[in-house]
ZADO-875929 format. One record per residue: residue number from 1; residue in one letter; x, y, z of N, C-alpha, C in turn. Coordinates in pm, 1 decimal, m for minus. Layout:
ZADO-875929
(node NUM,"a",(X,Y,Z),(X,Y,Z),(X,Y,Z));
...
END
This chain:
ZADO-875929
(node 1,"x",(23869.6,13708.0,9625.1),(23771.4,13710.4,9732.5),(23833.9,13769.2,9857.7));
(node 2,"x",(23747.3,13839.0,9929.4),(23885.0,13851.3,10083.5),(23778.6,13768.2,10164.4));
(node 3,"x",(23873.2,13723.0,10288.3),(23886.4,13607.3,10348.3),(23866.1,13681.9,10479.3));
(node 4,"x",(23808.6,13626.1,10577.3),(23821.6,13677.5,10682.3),(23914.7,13562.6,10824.8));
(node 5,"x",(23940.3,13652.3,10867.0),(24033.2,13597.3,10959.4),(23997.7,13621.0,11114.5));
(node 6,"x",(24043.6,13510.9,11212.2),(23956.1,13463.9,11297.1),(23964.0,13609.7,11439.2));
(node 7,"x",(24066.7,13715.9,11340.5),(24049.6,13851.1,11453.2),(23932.1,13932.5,11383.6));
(node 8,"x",(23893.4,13915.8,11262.0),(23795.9,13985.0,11217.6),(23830.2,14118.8,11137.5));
(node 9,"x",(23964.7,14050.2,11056.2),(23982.9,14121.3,10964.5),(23952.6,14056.4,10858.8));
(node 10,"x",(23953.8,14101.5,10703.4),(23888.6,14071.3,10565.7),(23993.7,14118.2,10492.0));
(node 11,"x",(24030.8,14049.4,10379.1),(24079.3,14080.8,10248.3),(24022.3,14059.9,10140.7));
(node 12,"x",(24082.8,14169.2,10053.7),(24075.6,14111.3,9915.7),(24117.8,14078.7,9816.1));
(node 13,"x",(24076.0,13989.8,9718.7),(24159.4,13996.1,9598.1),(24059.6,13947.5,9457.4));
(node 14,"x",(24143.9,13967.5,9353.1),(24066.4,13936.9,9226.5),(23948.4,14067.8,9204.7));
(node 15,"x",(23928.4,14158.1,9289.3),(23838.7,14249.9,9279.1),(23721.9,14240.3,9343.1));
(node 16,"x",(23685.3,14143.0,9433.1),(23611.8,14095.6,9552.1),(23613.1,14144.0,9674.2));
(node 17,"x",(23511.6,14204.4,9767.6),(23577.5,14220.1,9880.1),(23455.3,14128.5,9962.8));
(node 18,"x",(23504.1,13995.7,10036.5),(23385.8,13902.2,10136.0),(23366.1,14010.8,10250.0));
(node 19,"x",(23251.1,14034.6,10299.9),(23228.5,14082.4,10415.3),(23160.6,13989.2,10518.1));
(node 20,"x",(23172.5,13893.8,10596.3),(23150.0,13825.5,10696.2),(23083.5,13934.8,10807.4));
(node 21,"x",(22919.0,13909.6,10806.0),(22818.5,14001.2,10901.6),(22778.7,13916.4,11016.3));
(node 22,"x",(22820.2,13795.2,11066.4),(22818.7,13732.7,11170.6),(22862.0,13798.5,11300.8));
(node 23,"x",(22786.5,13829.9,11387.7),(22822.6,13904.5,11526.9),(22878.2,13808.5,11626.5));
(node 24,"x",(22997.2,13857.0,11731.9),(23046.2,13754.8,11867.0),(22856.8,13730.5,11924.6));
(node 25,"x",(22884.0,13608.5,11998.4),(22767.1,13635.8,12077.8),(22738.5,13758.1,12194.1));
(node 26,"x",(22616.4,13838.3,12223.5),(22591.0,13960.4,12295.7),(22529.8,14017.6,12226.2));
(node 27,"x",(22522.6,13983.2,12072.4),(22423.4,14119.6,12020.7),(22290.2,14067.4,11980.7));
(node 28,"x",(22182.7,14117.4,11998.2),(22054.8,14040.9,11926.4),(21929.7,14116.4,11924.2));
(node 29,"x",(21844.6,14112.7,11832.8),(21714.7,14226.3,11815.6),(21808.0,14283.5,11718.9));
(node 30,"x",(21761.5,14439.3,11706.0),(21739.2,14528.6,11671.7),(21869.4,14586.9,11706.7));
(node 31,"x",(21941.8,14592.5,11789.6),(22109.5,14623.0,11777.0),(22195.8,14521.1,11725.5));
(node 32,"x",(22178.3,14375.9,11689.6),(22262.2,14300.1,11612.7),(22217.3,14366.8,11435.7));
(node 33,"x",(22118.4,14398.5,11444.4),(22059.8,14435.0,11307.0),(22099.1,14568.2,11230.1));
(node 34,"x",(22126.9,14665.0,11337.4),(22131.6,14797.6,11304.1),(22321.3,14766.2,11302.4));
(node 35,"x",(22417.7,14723.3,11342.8),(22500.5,14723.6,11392.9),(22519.0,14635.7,11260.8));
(node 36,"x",(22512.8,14532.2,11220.6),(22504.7,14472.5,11084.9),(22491.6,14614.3,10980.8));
(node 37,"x",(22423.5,14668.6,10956.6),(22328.3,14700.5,10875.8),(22451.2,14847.2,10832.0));
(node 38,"x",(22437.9,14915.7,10966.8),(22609.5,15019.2,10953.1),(22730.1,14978.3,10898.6));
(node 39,"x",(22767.7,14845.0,10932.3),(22889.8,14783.7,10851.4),(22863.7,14732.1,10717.1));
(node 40,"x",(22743.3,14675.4,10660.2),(22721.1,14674.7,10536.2),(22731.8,14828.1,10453.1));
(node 41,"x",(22654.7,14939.1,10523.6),(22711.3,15069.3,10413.9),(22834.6,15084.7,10422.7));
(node 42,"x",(22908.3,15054.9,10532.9),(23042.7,15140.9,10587.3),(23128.5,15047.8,10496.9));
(node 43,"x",(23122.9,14921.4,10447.4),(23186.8,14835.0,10355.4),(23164.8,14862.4,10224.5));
(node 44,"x",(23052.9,14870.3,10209.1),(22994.9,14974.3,10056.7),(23005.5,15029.0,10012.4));
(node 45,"x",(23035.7,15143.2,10099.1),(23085.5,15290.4,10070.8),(23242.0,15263.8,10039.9));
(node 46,"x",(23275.2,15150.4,10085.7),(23454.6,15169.4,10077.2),(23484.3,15101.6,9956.6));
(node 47,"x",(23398.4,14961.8,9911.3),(23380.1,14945.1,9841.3),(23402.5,14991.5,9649.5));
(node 48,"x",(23283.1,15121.1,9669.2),(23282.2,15189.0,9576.0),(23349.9,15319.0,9541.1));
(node 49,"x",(23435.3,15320.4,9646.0),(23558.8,15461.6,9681.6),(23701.4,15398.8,9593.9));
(node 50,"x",(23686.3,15278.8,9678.5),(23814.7,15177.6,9605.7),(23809.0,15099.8,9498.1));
(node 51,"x",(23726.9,15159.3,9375.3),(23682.8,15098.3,9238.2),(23661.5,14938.0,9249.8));
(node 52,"x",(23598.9,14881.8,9354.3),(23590.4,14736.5,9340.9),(23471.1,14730.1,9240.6));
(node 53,"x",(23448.7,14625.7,9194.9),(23351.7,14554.4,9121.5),(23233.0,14498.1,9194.1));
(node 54,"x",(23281.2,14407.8,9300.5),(23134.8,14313.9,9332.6),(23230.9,14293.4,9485.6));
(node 55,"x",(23118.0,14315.2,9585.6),(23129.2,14290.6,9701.7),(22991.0,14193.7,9765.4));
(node 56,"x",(23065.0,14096.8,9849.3),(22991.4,13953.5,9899.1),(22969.5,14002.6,10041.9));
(node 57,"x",(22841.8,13996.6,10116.6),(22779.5,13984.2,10225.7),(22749.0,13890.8,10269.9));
(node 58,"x",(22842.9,13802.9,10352.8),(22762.2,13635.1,10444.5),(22706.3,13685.9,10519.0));
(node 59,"x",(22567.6,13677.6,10554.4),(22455.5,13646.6,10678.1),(22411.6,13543.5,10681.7));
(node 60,"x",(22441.7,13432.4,10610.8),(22365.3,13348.7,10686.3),(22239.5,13291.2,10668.9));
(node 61,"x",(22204.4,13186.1,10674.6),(22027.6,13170.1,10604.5),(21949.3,13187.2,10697.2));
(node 62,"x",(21942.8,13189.3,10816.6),(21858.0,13249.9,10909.4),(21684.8,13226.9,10853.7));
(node 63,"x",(21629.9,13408.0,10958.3),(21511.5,13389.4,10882.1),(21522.5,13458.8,10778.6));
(node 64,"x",(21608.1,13542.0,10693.5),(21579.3,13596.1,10600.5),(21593.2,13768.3,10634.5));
(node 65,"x",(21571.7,13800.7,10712.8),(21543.4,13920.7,10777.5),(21678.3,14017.6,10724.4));
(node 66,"x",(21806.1,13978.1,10784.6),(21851.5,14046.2,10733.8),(21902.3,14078.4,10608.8));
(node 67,"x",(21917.5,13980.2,10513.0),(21913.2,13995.5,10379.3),(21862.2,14087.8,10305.3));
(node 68,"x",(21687.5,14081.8,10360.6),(21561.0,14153.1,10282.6),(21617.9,14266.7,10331.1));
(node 69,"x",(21655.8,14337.6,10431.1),(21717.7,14441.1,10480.4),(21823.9,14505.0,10389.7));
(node 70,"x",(21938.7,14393.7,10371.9),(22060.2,14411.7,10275.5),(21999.2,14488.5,10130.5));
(node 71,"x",(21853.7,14399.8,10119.4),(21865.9,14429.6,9966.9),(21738.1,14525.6,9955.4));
(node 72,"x",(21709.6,14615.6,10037.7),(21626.0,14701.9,10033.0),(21701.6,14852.6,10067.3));
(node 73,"x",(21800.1,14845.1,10126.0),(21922.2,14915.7,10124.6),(21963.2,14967.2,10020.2));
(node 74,"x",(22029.2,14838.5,9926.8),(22092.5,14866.2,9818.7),(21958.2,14918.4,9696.1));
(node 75,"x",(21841.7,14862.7,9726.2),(21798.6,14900.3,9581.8),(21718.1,15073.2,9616.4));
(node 76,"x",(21730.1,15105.1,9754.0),(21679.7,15238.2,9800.0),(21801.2,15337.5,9786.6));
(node 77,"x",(21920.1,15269.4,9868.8),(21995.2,15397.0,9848.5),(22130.1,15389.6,9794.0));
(node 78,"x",(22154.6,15264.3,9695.5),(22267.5,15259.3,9599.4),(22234.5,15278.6,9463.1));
(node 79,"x",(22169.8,15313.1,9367.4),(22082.7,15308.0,9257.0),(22201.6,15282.3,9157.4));
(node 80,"x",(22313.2,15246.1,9178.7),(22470.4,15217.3,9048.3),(22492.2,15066.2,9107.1));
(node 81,"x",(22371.9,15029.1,9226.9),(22453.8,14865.5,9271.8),(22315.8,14783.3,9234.4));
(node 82,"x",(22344.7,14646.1,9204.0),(22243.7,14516.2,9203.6),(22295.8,14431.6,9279.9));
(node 83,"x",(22181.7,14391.6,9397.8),(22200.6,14284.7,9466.5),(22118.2,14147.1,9407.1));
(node 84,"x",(22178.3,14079.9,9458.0),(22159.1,13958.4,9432.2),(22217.6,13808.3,9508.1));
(node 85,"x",(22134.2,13670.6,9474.7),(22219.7,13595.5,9565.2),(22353.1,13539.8,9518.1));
(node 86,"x",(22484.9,13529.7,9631.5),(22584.9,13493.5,9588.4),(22571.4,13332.6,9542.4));
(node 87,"x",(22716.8,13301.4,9535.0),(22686.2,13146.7,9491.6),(22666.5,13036.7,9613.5));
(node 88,"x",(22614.4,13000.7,9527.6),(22491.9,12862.2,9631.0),(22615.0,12764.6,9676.6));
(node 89,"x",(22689.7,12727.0,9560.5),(22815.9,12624.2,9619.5),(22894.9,12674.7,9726.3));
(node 90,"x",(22902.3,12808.2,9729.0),(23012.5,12852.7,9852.7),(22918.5,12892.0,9957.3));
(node 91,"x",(22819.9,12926.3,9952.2),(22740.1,13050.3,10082.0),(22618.8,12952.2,10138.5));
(node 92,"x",(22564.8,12830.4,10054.4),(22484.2,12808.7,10078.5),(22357.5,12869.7,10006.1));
(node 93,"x",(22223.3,12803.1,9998.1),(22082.9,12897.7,9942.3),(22073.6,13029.8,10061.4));
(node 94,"x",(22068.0,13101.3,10001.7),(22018.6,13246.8,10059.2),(22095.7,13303.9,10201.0));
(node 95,"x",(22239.2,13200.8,10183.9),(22359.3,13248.7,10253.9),(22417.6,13378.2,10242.8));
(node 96,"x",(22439.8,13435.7,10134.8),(22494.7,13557.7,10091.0),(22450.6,13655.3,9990.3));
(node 97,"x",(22459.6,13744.3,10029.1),(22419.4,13824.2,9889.9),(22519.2,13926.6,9832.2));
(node 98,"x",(22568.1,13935.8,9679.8),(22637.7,13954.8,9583.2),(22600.1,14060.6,9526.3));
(node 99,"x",(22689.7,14188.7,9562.4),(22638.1,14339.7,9555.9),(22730.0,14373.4,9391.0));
(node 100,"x",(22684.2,14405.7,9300.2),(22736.1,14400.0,9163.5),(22740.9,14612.8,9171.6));
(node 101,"x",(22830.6,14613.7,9196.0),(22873.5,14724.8,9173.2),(22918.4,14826.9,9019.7));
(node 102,"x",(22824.3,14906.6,8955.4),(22854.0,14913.5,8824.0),(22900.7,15072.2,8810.3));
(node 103,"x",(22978.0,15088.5,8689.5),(23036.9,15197.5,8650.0),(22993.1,15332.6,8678.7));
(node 104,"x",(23048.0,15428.1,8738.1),(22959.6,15523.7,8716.1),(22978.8,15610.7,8593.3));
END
C-alpha cells in the first residue's frame, strides 16, 4: 500500500499505490474539485507508466460528489481501468475507491 506522510508524500508497496485526495484547508467548490480531480489523472497516469496493478483513492464519504467524479473519469477516459469501492474495513463505506488497473 503507500502510506502517506504528514508532508504529503505517498508510497508504495506490494504493487499498491494509496493516493490520499484530502486538501489543507483554503480550497473549496469547484477548485478543491478540479485540483483533486488533476491529481487523480496525474497519479493514474503514473500509475500505469510504472506497471502498477491497483491504485487506492481516499476521498472520503462526504457527499459523494467526488467519487461519482473519480469514477466517471475512469470509465470515460481509462477504458484498461475498473473502478470500484475499496475496502470497507480500511476506508470506511464509500471512503475510497479502488482503480484495478489491467494489462494492456
Amino acid at each position: 500500500m503507500k502510506h502517506n506522510h504528514p508532508d504529503g508524500r505517498n508510497r508504495s508497496t506490494a504493487g499498491v499505490r494509496e493516493v490520499d485526495l484530502h486538501l489543507r484547508p483554503g480550497y473549496t467548490g469547484h477548485d478543491a474539485i478540479d485540483r483533486q480531480l488533476a491529481r487523480v489523472r496525474g497519479e493514474l497516469e503514473s500509475a500505469i507508466r510504472s506497471g502498477l496493478r491497483e491504485i487506492v483513492f481516499v476521498h472520503g464519504q462526504g457527499s459523494g460528489r467526488l467519487r461519482d467524479e473519480i469514477r466517471q473519469i475512469i470509465a470515460r477516459e481509462y477504458p484498461g481501468c475498473i473502478a470500484g469501492d475499496a475496502s470497507f474495513a480500511r476506508y470506511g463505506y464509500g471512503g475510497a475507491t479502488l482503480v484495478v488497473i489491467k494489462k494492456k
